[in-house]
C-alpha positions as CSV (number, residue, x, y, z in Angstrom):
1,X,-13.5,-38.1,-13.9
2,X,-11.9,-35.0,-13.9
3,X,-13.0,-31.8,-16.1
4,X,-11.2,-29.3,-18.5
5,X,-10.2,-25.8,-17.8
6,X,-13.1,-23.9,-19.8
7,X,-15.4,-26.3,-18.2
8,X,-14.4,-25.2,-14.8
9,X,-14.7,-21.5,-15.8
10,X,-17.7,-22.0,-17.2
11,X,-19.3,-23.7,-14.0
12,X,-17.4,-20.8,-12.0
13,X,-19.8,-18.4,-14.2
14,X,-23.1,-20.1,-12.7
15,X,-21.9,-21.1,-8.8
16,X,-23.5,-18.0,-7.5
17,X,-27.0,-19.8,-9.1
18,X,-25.9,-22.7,-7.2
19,X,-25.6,-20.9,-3.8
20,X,-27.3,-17.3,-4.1
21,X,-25.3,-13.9,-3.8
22,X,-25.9,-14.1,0.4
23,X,-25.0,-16.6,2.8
24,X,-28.0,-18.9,2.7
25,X,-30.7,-18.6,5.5
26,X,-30.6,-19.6,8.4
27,X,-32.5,-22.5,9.2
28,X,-35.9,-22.5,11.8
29,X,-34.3,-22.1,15.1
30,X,-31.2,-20.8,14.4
31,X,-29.9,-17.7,13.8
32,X,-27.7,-16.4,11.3
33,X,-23.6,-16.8,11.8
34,X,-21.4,-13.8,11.7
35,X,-19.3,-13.6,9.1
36,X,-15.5,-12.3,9.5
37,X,-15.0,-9.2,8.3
38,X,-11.4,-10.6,7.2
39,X,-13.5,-13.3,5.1
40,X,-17.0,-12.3,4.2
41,X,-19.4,-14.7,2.2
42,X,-18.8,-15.6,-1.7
43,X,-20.6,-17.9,-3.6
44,X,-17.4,-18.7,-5.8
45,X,-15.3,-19.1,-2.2
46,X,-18.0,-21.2,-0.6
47,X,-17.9,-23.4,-3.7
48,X,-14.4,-23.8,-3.8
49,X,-14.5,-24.8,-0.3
50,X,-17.0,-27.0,-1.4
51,X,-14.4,-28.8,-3.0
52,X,-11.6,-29.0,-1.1
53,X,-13.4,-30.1,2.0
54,X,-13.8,-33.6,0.0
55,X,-10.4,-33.6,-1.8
56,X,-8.4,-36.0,-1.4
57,X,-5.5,-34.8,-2.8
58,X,-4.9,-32.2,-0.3
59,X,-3.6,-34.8,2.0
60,X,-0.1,-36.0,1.2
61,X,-0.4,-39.0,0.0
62,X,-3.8,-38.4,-1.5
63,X,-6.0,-40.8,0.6
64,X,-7.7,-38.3,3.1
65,X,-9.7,-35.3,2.9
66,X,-11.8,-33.2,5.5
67,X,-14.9,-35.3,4.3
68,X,-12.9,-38.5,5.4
69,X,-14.0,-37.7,9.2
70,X,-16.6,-34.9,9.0
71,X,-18.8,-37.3,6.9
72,X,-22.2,-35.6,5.2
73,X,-23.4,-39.1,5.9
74,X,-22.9,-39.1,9.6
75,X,-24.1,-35.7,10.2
76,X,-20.5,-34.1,9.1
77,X,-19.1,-36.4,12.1
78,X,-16.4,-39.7,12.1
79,X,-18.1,-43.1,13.4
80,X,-15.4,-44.1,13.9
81,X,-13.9,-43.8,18.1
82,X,-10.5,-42.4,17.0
83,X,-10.2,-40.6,13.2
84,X,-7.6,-41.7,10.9
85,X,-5.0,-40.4,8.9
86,X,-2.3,-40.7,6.0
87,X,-0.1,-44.0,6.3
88,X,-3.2,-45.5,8.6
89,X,-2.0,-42.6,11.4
90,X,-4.9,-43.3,14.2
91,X,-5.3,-40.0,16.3
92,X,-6.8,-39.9,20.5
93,X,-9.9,-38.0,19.5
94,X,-13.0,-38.6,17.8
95,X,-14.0,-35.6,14.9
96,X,-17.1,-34.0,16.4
97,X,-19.7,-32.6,13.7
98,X,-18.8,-29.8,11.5
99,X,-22.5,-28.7,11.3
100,X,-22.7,-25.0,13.6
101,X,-19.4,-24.7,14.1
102,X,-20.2,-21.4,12.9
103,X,-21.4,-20.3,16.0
104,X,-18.3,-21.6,18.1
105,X,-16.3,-19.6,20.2
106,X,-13.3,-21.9,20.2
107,X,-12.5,-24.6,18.0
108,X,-11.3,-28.4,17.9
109,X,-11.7,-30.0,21.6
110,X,-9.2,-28.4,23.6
111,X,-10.1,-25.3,21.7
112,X,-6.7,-24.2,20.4
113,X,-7.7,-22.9,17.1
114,X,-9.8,-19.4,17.5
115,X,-11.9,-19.9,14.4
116,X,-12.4,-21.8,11.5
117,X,-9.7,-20.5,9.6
118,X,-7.5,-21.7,12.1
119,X,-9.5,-25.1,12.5
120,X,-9.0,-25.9,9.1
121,X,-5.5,-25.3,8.9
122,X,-4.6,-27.5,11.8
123,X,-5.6,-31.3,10.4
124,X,-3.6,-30.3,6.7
125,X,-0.3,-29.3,8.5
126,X,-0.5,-32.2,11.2
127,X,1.3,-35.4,11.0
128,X,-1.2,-37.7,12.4
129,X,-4.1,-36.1,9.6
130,X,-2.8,-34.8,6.0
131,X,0.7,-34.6,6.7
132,X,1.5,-31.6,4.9
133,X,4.1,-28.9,4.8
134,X,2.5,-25.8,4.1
135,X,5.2,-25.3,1.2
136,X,4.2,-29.0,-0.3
137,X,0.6,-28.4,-0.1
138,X,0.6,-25.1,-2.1
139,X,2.7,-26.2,-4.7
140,X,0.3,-29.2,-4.9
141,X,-2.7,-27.4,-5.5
142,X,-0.5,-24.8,-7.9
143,X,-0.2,-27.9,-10.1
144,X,-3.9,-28.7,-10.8
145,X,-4.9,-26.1,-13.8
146,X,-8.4,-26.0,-12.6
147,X,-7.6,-25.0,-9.2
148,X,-6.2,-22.0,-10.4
149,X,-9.2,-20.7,-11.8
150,X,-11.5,-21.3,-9.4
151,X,-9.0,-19.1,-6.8
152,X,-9.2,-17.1,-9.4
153,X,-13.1,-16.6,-9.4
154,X,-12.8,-16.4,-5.4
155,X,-10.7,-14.1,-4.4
156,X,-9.6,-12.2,-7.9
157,X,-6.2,-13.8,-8.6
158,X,-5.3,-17.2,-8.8
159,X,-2.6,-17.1,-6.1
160,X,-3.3,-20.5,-3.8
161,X,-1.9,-20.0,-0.5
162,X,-2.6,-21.9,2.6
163,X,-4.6,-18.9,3.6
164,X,-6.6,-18.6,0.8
165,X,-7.6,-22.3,1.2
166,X,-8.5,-22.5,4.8
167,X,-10.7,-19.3,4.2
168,X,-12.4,-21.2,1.4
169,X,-13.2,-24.5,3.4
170,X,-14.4,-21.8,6.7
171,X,-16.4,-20.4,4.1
172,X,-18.3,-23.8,2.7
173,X,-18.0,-25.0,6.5
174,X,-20.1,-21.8,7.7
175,X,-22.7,-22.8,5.1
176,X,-23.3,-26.0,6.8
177,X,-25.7,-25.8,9.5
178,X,-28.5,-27.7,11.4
179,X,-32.0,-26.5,12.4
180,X,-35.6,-27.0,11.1
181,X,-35.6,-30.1,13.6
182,X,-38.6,-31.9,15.4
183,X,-37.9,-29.5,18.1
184,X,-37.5,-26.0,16.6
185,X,-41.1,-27.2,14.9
186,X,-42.5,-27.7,18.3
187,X,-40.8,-24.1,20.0
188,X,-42.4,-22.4,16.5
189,X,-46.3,-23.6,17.5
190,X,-46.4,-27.0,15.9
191,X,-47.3,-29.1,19.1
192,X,-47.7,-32.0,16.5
193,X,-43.9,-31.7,15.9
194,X,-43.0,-33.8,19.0
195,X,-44.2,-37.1,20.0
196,X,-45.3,-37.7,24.1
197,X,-42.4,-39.3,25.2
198,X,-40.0,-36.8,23.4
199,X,-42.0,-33.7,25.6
200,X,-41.4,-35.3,28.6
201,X,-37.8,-36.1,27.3
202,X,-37.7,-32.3,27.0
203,X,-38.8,-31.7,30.6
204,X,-36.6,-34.0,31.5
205,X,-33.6,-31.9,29.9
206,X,-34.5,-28.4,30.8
207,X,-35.3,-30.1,34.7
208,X,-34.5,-32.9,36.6
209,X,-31.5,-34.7,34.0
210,X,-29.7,-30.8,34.5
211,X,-28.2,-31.3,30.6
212,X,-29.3,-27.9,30.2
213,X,-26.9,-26.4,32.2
214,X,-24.0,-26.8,29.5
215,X,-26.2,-27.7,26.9
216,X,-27.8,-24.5,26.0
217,X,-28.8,-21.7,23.9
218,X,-30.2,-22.6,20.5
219,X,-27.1,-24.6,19.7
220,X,-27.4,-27.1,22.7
221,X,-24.0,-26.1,23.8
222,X,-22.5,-23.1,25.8
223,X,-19.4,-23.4,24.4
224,X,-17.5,-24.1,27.8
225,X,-15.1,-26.6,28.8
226,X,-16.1,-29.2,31.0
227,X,-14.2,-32.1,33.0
228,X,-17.1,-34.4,33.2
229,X,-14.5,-37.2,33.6
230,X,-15.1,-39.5,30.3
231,X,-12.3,-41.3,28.4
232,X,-10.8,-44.6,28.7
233,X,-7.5,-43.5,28.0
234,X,-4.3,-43.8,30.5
235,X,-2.8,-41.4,30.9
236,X,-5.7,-39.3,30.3
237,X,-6.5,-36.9,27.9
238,X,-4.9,-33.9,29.0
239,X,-7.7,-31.6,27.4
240,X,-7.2,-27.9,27.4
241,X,-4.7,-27.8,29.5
242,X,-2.6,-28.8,27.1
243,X,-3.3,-25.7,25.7
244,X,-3.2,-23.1,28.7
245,X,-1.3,-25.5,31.1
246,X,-3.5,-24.1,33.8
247,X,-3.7,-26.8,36.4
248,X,-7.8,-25.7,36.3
249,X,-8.1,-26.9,32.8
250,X,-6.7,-30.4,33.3
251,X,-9.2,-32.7,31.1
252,X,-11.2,-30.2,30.2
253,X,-13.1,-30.7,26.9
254,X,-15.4,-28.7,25.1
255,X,-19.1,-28.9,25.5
256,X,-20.6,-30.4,21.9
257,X,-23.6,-28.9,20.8
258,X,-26.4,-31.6,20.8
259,X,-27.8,-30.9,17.5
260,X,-28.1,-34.4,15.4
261,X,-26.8,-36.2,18.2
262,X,-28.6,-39.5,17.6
263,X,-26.6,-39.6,14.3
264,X,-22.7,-38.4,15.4
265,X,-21.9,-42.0,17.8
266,X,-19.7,-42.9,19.0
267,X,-19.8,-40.1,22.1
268,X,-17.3,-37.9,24.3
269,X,-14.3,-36.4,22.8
270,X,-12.5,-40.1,22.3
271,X,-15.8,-41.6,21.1
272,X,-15.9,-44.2,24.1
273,X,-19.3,-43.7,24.1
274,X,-20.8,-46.0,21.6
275,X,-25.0,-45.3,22.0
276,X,-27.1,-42.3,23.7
277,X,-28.0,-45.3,25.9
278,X,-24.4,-45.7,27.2
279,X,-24.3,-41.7,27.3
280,X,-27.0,-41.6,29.5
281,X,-25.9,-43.8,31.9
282,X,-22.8,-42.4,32.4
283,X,-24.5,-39.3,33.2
284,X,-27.2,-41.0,35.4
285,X,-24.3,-42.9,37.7
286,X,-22.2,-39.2,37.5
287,X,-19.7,-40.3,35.7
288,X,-16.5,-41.8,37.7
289,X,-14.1,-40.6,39.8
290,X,-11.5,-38.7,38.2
291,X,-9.2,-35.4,39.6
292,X,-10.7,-32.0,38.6
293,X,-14.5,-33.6,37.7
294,X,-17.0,-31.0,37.0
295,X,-18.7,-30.2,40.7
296,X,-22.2,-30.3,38.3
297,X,-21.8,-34.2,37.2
298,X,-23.5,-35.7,40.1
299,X,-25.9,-39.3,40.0
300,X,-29.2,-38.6,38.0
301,X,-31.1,-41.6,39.5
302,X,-33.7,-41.4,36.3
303,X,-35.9,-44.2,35.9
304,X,-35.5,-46.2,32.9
305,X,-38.4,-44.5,31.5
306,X,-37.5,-41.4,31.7
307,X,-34.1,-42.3,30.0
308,X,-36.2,-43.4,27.1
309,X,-38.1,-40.3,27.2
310,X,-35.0,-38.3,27.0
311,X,-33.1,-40.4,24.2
312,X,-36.7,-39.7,22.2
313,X,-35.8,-35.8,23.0
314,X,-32.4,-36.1,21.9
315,X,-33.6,-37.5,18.8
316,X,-35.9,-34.9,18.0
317,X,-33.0,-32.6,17.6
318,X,-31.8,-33.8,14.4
319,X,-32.3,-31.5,11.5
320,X,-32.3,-31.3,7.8
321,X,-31.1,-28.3,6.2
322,X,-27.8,-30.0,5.7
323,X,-28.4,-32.5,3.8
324,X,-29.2,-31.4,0.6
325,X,-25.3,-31.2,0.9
326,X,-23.5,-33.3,-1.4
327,X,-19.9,-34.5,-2.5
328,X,-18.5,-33.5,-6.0
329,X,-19.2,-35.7,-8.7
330,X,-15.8,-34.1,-10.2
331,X,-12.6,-32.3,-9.2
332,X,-10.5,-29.5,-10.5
333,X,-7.8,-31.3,-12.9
């Protein structure tokens, strides 16, 4: 169902009750994102992102929207191995979470885009996602009434340009983030917060398993590249280099934080992975032979215990401060 004009401006007039006058908190174990300077925090933007992050009709034939493989349901992840497009377009990749992207360094696998801006603009311009022209896609939007308004309440005009509306998704995408989990209770005092085998799961991650060595910081990622020589496809995934063409980034991908892992399967950048199990045995038999393999992806020999133990750590990092999140009931018409 769609709503009117005045209704729109009138639910423009209480958004900033909806998500405060300040970013929103960070959650326990996290801290909070830097905002741009170029695109600093509104509630009226973050709203509007809001929106077109589960549009459909930004997509040109209406079917797919960022929602459609960054799905609140999956931890703002596709279970699906490969995501899909417009016209039933099947990409190599699998969309890795949305949730901390905030704190990224580099975005999309290969890290071509340099920030969320960029990010956002990539899947509405490419053929194999939205399959828009930038030209097609503003005049689209132009043409919803309500749109305009709500540009209007965001940025002071109601101008929509394909700048103004990947700043508006970063903005809703920077809200979204993961912490307050099992974990972050147990690093905070809470002993209780973690059960036995997921503490042993933990000094199996920080010690003998060696994930903490890319896995890191309080996002569980480092934000490196890594060949660590997953993916069924032939030829190979390229990775980064397809981006620097630096012989030293062949099938380099980058390192995924680890936050609400157990619920973002399948695994590795072309979701060949389809359970922690499987992910932990690749690990454990160091991965296969493959040209440029990371020197650090070497055989685990964990017992199957202490794979259970670890699988109950990896667990323990799932959050909830996202998921209060929730899909429009109604869009701009």
């Amino acid at each position: 169902m769609g709503v009117k004009l005045t209704q729109l401006c009138g639910l423009a007039l209480f958004v900033s009750a909806l998500w405060g006058a300040d970013p929103p908190a960070p959650p326990a174990g996290l801290a909070a994102p830097k905002w741009p300077a170029g695109n600093p925090f509104s509630p009226a933007k973050a709203e509007l992102g809001r929106l077109l992050f589960f549009d459909a009709r930004l997509s040109a034939d209406h079917s797919v929207s960022c929602a459609s493989c960054h799905r609140p349901e999956h931890a703002f992840a596709d279970p699906r191995p490969a995501s899909v497009g417009v016209g039933g377009r099947k990409g190599a990749r699998n969309a890795p979470t949305v949730l901390n992207r905030a704190f990224g360094s580099r975005q999309f696998w290969d890290g071509r885009a340099d920030s969320l801006e960029a990010q956002a603009a990539g899947p509405l311009l490419s053929p194999l996602e939205m399959a828009n022209t930038e030209a097609d896609l503003v005049r689209r939007l132009s043409g919803i009434k309500g749109y305009g308004a709500l540009f209007q309440q965001a940025f002071g005009d109601a101008e929509i340009t394909l700048t103004r509306i990947t700043q508006a998704i970063a903005t809703f995408e920077r809200t979204l983030l993961s912490g307050d989990s099992p974990f972050d209770r147990f690093q905070a005092g809470d002993q209780a917060a973690l059960s036995p085998p997921a503490r042993r799961g933990k000094d199996w991650f920080f010690g003998r398993a060696r994930c903490a060595l890319c896995h890191s910081g309080r996002n569980f990622t480092n934000e490196d590249f890594v060949n660590i020589s997953a993916g069924r496809s032939n030829p190979p995934d390229e990775g980064r280099f397809g981006v620097t063409f630096a012989k030293a980034d062949w099938r380099l991908v980058k390192v995924p934080s680890l936050r609400d892992i157990a619920l973002t399967a399948p695994y590795f950048h072309d979701g060949s992975a389809a359970t922690l199990e499987e992910v932990i045995d690749f690990y454990d038999q160091g991965g296969v032979v493959a040209e440029n393999k990371d020197y650090r992806i070497r055989p685990l020999r964990l017992s199957p215990a202490e794979k259970r133990d670890l699988i109950e750590f990896l667990r323990a990092l799932t959050g909830s401060s996202w998921r209060q999140v929730r899909a429009p009931r109604e869009f701009p018409r």
